[in-house]
GUTIDO-827861 format. One record per residue (C-alpha): x, y, z; residue number from 1. Coordinates in steps of 0.05 Angstrom, whole numbers, m for minus. Each point is the difference from the previous one (the first is absolute). Layout:
N
PAFI:east:north:up:num
PAFI:X:Y:Z:NUM
...
***
This chain:
604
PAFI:east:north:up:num
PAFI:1452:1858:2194:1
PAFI:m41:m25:m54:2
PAFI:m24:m70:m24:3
PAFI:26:m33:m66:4
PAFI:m20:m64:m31:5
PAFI:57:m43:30:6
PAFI:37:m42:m68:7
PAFI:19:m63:44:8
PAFI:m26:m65:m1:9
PAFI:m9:m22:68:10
PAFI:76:m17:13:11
PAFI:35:64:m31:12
PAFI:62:m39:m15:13
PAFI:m25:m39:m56:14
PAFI:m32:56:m28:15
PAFI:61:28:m21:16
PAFI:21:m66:m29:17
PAFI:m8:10:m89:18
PAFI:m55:m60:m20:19
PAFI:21:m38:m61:20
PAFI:m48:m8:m52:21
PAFI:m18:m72:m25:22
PAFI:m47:m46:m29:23
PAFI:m57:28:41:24
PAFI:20:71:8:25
PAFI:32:36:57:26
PAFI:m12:m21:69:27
PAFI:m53:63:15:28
PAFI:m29:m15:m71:29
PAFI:m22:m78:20:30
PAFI:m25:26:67:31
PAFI:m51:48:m39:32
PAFI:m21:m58:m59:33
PAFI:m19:m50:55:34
PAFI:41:m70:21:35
PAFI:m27:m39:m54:36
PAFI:11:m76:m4:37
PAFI:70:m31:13:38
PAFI:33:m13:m67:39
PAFI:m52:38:m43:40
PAFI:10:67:m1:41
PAFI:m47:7:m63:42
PAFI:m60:2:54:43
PAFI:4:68:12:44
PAFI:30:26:m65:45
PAFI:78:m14:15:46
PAFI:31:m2:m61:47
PAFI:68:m30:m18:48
PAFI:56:36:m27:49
PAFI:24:m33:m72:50
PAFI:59:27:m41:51
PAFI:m20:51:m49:52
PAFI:m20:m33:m68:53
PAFI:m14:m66:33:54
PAFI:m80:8:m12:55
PAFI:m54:m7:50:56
PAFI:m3:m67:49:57
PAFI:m63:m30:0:58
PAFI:m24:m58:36:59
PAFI:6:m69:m37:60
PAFI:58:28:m43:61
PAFI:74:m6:m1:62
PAFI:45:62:7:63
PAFI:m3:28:m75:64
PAFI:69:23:7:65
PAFI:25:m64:18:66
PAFI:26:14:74:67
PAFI:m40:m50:37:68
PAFI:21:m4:72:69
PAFI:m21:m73:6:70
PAFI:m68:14:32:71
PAFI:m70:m28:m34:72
PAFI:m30:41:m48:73
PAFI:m48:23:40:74
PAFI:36:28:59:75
PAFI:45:63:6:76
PAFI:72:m2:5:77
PAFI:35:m5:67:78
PAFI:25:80:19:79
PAFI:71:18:m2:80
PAFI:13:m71:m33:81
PAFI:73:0:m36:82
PAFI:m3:m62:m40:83
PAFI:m45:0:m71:84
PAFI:1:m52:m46:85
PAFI:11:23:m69:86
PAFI:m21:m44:m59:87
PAFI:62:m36:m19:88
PAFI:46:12:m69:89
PAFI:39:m47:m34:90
PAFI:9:m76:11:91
PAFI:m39:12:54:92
PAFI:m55:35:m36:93
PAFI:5:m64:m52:94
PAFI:m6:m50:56:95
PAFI:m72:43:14:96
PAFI:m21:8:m60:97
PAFI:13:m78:m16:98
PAFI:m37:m16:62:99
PAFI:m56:50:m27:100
PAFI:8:m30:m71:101
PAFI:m28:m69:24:102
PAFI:m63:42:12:103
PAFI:5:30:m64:104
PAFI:m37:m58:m41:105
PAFI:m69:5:32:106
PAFI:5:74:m6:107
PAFI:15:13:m66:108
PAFI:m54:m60:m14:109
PAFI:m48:48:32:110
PAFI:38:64:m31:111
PAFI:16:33:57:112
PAFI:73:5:m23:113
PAFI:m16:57:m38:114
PAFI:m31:25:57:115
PAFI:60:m5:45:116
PAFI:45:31:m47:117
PAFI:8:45:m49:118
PAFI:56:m31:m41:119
PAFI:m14:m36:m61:120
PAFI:m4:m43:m32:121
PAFI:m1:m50:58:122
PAFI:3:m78:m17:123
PAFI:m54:m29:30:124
PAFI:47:m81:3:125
PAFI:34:m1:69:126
PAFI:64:m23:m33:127
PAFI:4:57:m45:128
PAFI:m18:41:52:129
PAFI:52:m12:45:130
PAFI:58:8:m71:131
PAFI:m50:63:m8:132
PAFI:14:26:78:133
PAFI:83:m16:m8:134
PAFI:2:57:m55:135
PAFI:m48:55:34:136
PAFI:51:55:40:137
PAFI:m2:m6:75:138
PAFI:m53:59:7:139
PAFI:m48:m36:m50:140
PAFI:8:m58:46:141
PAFI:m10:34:63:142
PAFI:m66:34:m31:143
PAFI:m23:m67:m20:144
PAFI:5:m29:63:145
PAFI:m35:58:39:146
PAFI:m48:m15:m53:147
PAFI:m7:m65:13:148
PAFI:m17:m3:75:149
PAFI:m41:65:m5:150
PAFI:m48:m49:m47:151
PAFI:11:m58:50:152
PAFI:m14:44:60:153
PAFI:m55:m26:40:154
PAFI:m57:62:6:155
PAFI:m5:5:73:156
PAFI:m62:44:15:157
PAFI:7:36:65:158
PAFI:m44:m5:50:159
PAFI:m11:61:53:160
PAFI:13:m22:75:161
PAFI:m51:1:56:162
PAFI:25:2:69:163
PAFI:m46:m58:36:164
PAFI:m13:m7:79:165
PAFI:43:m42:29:166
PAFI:m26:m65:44:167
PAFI:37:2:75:168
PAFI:m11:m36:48:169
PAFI:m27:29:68:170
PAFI:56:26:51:171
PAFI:23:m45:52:172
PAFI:m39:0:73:173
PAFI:65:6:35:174
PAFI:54:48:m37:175
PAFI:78:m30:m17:176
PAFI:67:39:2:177
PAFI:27:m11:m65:178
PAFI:69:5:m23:179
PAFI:9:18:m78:180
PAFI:50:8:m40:181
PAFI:4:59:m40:182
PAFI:39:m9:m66:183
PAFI:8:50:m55:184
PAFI:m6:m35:m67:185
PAFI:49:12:m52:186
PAFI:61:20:35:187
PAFI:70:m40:11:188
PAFI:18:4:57:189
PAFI:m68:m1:25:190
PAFI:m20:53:37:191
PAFI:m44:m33:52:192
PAFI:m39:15:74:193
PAFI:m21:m40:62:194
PAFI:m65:17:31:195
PAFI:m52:m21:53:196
PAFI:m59:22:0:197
PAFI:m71:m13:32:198
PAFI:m47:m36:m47:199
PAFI:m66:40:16:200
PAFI:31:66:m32:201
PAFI:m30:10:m70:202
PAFI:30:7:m63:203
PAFI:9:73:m4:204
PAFI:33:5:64:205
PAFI:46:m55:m37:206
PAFI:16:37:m44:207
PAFI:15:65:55:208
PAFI:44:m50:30:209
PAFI:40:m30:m60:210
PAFI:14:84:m22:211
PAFI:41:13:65:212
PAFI:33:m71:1:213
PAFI:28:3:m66:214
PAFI:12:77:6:215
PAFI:m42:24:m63:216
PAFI:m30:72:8:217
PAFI:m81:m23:m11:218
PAFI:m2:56:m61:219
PAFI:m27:m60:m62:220
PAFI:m55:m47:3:221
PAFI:m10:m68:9:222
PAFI:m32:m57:2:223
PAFI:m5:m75:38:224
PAFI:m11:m70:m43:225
PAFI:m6:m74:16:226
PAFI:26:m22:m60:227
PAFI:62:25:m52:228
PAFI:m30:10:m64:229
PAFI:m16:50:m49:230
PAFI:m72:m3:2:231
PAFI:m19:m29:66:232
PAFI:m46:36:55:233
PAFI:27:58:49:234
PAFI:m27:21:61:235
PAFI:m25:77:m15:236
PAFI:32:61:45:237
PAFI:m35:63:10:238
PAFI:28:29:m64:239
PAFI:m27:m55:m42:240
PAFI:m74:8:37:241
PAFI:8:78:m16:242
PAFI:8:m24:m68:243
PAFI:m59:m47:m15:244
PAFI:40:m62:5:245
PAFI:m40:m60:25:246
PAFI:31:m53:51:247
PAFI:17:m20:71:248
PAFI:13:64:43:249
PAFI:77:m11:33:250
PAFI:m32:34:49:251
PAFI:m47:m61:27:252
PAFI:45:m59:m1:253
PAFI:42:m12:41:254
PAFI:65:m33:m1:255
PAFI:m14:m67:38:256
PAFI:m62:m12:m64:257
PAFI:59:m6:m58:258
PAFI:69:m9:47:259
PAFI:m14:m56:65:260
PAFI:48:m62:m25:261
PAFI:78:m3:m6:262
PAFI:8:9:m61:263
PAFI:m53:39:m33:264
PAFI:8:64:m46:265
PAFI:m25:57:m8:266
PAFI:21:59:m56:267
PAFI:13:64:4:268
PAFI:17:43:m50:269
PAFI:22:81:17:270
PAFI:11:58:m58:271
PAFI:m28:m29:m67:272
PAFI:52:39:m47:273
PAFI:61:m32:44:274
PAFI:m36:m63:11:275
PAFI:25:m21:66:276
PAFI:m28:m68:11:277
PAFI:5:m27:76:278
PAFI:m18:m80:19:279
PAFI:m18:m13:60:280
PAFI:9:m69:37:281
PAFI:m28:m14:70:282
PAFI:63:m46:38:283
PAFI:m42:m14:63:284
PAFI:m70:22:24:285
PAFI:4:m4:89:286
PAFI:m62:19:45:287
PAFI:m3:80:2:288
PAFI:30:5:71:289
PAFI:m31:45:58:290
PAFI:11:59:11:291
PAFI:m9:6:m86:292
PAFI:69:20:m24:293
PAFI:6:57:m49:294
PAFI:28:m23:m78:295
PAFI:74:1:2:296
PAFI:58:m5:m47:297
PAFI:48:m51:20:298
PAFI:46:m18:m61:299
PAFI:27:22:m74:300
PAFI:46:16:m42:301
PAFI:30:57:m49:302
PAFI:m45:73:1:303
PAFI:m60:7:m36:304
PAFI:12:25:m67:305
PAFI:2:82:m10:306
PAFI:m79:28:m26:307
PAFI:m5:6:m74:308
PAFI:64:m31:m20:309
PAFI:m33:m36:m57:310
PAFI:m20:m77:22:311
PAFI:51:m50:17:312
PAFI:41:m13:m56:313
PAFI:19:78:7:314
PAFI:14:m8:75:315
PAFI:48:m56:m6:316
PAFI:36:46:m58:317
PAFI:5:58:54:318
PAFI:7:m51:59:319
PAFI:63:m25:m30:320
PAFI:28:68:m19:321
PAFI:1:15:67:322
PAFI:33:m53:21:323
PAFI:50:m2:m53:324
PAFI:29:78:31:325
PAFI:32:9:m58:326
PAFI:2:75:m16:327
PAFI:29:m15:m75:328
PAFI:m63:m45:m12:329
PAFI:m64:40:m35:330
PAFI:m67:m6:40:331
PAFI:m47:m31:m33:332
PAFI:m60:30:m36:333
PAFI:m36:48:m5:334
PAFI:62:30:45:335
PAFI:37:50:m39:336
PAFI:65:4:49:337
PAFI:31:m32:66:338
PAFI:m26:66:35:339
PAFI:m76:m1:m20:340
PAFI:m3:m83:23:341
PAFI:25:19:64:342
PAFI:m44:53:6:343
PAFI:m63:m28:m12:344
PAFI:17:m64:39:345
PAFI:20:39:61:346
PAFI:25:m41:62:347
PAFI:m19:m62:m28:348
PAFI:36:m59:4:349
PAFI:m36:m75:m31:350
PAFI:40:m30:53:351
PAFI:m33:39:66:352
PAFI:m46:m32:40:353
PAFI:m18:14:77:354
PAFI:m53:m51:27:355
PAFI:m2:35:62:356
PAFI:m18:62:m44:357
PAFI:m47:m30:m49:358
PAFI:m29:m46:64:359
PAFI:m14:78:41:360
PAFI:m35:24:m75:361
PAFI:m51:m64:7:362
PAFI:m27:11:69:363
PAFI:5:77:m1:364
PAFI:m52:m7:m61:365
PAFI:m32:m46:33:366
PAFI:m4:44:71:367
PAFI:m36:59:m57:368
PAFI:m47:m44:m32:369
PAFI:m23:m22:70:370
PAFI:9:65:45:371
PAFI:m14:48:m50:372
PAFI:m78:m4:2:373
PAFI:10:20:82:374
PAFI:34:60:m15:375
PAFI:m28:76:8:376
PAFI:m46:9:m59:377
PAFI:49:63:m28:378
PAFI:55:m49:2:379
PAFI:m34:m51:m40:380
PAFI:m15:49:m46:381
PAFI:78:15:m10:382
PAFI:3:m61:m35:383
PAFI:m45:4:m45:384
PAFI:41:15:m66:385
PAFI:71:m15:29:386
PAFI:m1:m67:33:387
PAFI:40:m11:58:388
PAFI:64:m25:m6:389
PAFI:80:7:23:390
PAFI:9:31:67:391
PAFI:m77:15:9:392
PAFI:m18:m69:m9:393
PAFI:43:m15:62:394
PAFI:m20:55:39:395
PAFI:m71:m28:m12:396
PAFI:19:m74:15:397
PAFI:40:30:68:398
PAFI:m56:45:28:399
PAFI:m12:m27:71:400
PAFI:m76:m21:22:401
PAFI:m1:15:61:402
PAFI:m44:61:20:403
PAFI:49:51:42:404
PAFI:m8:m4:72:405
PAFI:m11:57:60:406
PAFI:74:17:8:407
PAFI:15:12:m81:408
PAFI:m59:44:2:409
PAFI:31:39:64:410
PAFI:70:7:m38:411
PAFI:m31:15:m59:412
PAFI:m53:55:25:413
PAFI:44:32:56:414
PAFI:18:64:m42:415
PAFI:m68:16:m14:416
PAFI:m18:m3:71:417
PAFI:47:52:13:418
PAFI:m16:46:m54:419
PAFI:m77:m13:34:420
PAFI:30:28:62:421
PAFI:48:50:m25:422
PAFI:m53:38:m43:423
PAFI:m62:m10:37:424
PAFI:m62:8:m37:425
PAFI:34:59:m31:426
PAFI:63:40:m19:427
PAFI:7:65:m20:428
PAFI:31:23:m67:429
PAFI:47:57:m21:430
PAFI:m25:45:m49:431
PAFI:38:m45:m52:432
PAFI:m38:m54:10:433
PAFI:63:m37:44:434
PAFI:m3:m24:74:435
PAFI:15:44:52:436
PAFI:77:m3:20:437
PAFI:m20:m19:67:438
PAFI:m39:m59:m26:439
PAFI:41:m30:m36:440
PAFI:54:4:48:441
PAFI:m47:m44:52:442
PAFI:m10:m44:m54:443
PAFI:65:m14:m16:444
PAFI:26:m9:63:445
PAFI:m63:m42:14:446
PAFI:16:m44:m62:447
PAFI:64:m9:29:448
PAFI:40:52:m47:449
PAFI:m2:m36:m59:450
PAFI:30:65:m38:451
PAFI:74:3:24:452
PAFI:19:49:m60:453
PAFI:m39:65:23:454
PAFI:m25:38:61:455
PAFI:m66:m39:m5:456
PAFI:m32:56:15:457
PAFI:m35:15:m79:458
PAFI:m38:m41:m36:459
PAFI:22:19:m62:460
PAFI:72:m30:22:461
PAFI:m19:m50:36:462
PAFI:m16:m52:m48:463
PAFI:m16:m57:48:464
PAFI:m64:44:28:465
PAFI:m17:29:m66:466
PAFI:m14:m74:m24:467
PAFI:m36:m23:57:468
PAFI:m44:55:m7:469
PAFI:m16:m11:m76:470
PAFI:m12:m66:9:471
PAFI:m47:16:53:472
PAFI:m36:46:m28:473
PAFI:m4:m56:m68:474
PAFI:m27:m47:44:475
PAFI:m62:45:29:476
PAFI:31:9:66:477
PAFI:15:64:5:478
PAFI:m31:68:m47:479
PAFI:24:68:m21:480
PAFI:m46:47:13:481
PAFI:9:79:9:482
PAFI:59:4:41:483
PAFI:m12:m60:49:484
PAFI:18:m76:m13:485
PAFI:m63:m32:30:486
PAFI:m14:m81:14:487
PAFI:m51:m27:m43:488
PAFI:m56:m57:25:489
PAFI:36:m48:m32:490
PAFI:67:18:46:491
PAFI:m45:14:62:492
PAFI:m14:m82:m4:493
PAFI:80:m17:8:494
PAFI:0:m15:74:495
PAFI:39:m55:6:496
PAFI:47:m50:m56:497
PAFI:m57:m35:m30:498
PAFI:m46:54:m17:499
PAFI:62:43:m19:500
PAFI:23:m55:m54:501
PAFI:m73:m6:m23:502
PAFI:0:68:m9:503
PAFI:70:m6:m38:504
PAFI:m21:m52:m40:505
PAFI:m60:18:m31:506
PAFI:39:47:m48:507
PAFI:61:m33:m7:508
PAFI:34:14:m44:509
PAFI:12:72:m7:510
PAFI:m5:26:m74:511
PAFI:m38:0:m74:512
PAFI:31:m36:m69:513
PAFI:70:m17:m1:514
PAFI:13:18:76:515
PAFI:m62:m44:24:516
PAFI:31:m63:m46:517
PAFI:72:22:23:518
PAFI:m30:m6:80:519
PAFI:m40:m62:m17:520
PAFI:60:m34:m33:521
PAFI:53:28:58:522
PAFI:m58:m35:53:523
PAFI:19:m63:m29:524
PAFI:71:m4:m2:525
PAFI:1:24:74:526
PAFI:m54:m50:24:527
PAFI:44:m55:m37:528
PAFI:61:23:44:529
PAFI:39:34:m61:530
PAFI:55:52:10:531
PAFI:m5:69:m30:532
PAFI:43:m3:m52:533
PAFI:m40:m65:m34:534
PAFI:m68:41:19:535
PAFI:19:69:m39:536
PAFI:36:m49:m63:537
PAFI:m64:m51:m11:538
PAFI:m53:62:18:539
PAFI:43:44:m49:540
PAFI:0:m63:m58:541
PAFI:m76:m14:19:542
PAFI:m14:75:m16:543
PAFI:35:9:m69:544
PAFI:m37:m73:m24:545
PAFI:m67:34:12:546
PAFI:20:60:m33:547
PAFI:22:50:40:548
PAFI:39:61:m12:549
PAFI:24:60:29:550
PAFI:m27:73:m30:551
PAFI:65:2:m37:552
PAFI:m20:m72:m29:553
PAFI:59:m34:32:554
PAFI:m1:m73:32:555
PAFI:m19:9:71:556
PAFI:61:m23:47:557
PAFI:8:m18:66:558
PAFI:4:54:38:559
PAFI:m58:28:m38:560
PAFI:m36:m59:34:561
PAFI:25:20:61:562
PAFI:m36:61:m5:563
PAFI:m60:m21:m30:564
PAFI:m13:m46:66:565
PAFI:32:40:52:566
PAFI:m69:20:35:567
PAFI:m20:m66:4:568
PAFI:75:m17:27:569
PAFI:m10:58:48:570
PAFI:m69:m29:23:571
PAFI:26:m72:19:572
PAFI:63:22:28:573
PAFI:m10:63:29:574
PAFI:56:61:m1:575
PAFI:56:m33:22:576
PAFI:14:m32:m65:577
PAFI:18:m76:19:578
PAFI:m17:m14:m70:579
PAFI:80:15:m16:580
PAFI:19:m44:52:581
PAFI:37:m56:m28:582
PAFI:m56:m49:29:583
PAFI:m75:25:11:584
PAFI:m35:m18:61:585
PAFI:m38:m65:8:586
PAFI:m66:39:13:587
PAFI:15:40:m67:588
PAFI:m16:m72:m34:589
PAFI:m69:m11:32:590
PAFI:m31:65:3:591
PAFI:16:1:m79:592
PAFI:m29:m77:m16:593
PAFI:m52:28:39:594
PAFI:m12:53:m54:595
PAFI:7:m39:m54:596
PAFI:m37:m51:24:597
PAFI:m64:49:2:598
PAFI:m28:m25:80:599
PAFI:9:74:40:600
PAFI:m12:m19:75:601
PAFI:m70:5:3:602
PAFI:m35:60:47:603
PAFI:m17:m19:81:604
***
């Protein structure tokens, strides 16, 4: 099994999802470039896309090609914006010019007609101007006017924007539960959330929060604001630090310094190319009760729009496709057919929202951000590149605290015990390297004949045996050497549950690479209380996302999971295999937060 670069982003659905190219390039395109500033893309060399022939766009001029979108000069058109405003022809383009004409008198005074124009001869009189505009052609009338209010233009010069700190107040002594709404700007209906949330959490863990309660995947940047305009201040994320930008760190202010009144705002903004603005509104701010509640997600409405999809006005085009189900209707762009919308859209449905669901996403992140630091350092170290999320954020938010007690060690070390006393300090070897028939036949019996499907009498058949004795010999219990099967110091110290579990524990779990991730991973899901099937499906997914693959350089399934952590299985439940069993024992789940958790019962 080798190791390939995994092509995921951290959720592998959305990686498979195409990225639409717009004003600021393709969604992993504007992650490499930087943020830059809301509503000026120019600031890290975003360029807009004109149609061909129309010139170059320069601050402080008009469109040369005369398709203005009805923005100022200075500022870039709106993306995927449908409406232009072409420079009128006929009466209309009289009524403008007329209107232009009345202009006309201190111009040509100062002989700028000729500069505005290139017909000739032009009267410089307004009256015989205006007899002299009724006979030009409709295109000479059109040019004249672009003419005309390129020369009246204003010069704008444009002035490069500084991010400055921004002046908060100090946190409150005594923290608030506040209860925001969540609105997403720009879409009818609105799609909307309900949350409550302590006031002492800062902004970054906001924004953490606001990701799994409006259901986007955390793969684009962002950025928080006080006020909604083009150039006002932002507080700075860790990208924008990375990237020289100066500011106020998100990371040291915290939410009751800019939201503590009903009725304040705050701005968040998530994916520059899409542009998904969110406004948030605190409706009441309460005493933080005791014990401190976790955030939650209490209300909202429609699902969160699909990754990528191309900003709002393209979701509500899609949106209402999909609720139209009318197979005779084309998708709308850039869909080519019926079958590639439905493909890249999936299961989703605008209409689909689960507040229980959405309210389980919020505290399970918020169970990682808070739990994750306690975990074993290996685990930590899982997620790393692939932050946890799905079913392993739950299995980390339902991992129990409570140390295991005396009689989960018992159940948990009892087979061990009687492999101690069935081998003795050693065992003697066929010349194939297998136990003696007469061994294993003790053992077996001892173990309670976990192999019904042979004699029991070789090891080579009897896989129940066979395992236990691998995964005895992984953990330093037992060695191979010459023809005997000897006990090693560290299984001479096993004298009773505690020690044996110590022993156990310190090299837990079984395996190098994928199996050791595979084992770590499968530690988790049982310690949560998950059943099999979940554990081999998420460990399997978790696997492929951090690239993964079998020698043949196929996806790894899962019952390829299944045997990459079957040692460590063997190790926790012993031989008889209770892992199958349709529900694992209750001392399975503390013995394996106990791994995971990284605090092996210490030595007497």
């Amino acid at each position: 099994m080798g190791r390939r670069p995994a092509r995921h982003d951290h959720l592998r659905d959305h990686a498979r999802l195409p990225r639409r190219r717009d004003l600021h390039g393709d969604a992993d395109r504007h992650r490499r470039l930087g943020q830059g500033h809301r509503g000026d893309p120019r600031r890290h060399g975003h360029r807009p896309t004109l149609p061909p022939g129309s010139g170059c766009l320069t601050p402080g001029s008009p469109d040369p090609a005369g398709v203005s979108r009805g923005v100022h000069p200075c500022r870039w058109a709106p993306r995927r914006s449908r409406f232009r405003t072409p420079v009128a022809t006929g009466a209309p383009a009289l009524a403008q010019c007329d209107a232009a004409a009345r202009r006309a008198g201190s111009l040509a005074g100062r002989g700028e007609i000729s500069r505005v124009s290139h017909l000739s001869p032009v009267p410089n009189d307004p009256e015989s101007l205006r007899a002299w505009l009724a006979d030009r052609s409709p295109e000479e009338r059109a040019e004249l006017a672009r003419n005309l209010l390129d020369a009246a233009a204003p010069q704008v010069a444009f002035e490069p924007f500084h991010n400055r700190e921004i002046d908060v107040p100090p946190p409150l002594d005594e923290p608030l539960l506040l209860a925001l709404k969540v609105t997403l700007r720009r879409t009818k209906p609105a799609v909307w959330r309900r949350i409550e949330i302590p006031s002492d959490l800062t902004l970054d863990r906001l924004h953490a929060v606001l990701q799994r309660a409006m259901g986007w995947a955390d793969s684009h940047l962002h950025r928080f604001a006080l006020e909604d305009a083009p150039r006002a201040s932002y507080f700075v994320a860790d990208f924008d630090l990375e990237e020289g930008d100066e500011g106020t760190p998100e990371t040291g202010v915290r939410l009751d310094q800019v939201l503590r009144r009903p009725g304040d705002r705050l701005l968040y903004t998530y994916d520059f190319g899409d542009g998904w603005d969110h406004l948030l509104v605190v409706e009441s701010a309460t005493p933080l009760p005791d014990p401190r509640p976790a955030p939650r997600c209490t209300d909202g409405r429609l699902a969160c729009p699909p990754e990528d999809c191309g900003g709002a006005h393209a979701y509500e085009e899609l949106a209402a496709w999909l609720r139209a189900r009318a197979p005779e209707v084309p998708p709308p762009p850039p869909f080519e057919s019926t079958e590639d919308a439905y493909a890249w859209v999936r299961d989703w449905d605008p209409d689909d929202f689960d507040v229980e669901e959405e309210d389980r996403a919020v505290r399970a992140e918020y169970a990682v951000a808070t739990r994750l630091d306690a975990l074993h350092p290996e685990v930590r170290g899982l997620f790393d590149r692939v932050q946890p999320c799905g079913e392993v954020a739950d299995w980390i938010a339902a991992l129990p605290t409570e140390p295991p007690n005396v009689e989960d060690l018992e159940r948990g070390t009892w087979f061990w015990q009687v492999m101690l006393e069935t081998l003795g300090n050693a065992a003697p070897l066929t010349s194939a390297g297998w136990l003696k028939p007469s061994v294993v036949t003790a053992l077996n019996d001892a173990l309670g004949r976990p192999d019904r499907y042979s004699q029991g009498n070789r090891e080579q058949n009897c896989r129940p045996v066979a395992r236990l004795r691998d995964a005895a010999q992984a953990l330093g219990i037992y060695r191979k050497r010459r023809d005997m099967l000897e006990l090693t110091t560290r299984g001479l110290t096993m004298t009773d549950a505690p020690s044996t579990w110590r022993v156990v524990s310190e090299r837990m779990p079984i395996g190098k690479g994928a199996a050791r991730e595979a084992s770590w991973l499968a530690l988790l899901g049982l310690a949560a209380g998950a059943h099999r099937d979940e554990i081999e499906r998420v460990v399997a997914d978790q696997l492929d996302i951090r690239g993964w693959r079998l020698g043949d350089g196929s996806s790894i399934e899962p019952r390829d999971a299944m045997q990459l952590m079957r040692d460590t299985v063997t190790a926790l439940f012993g031989p008889a295999d209770t892992y199958f069993s349709a529900a694992h024992p209750t001392w399975v789940r503390a013995l394996a937060a106990d791994l995971v958790a990284g605090h092996p019962i210490p030595s007497r």
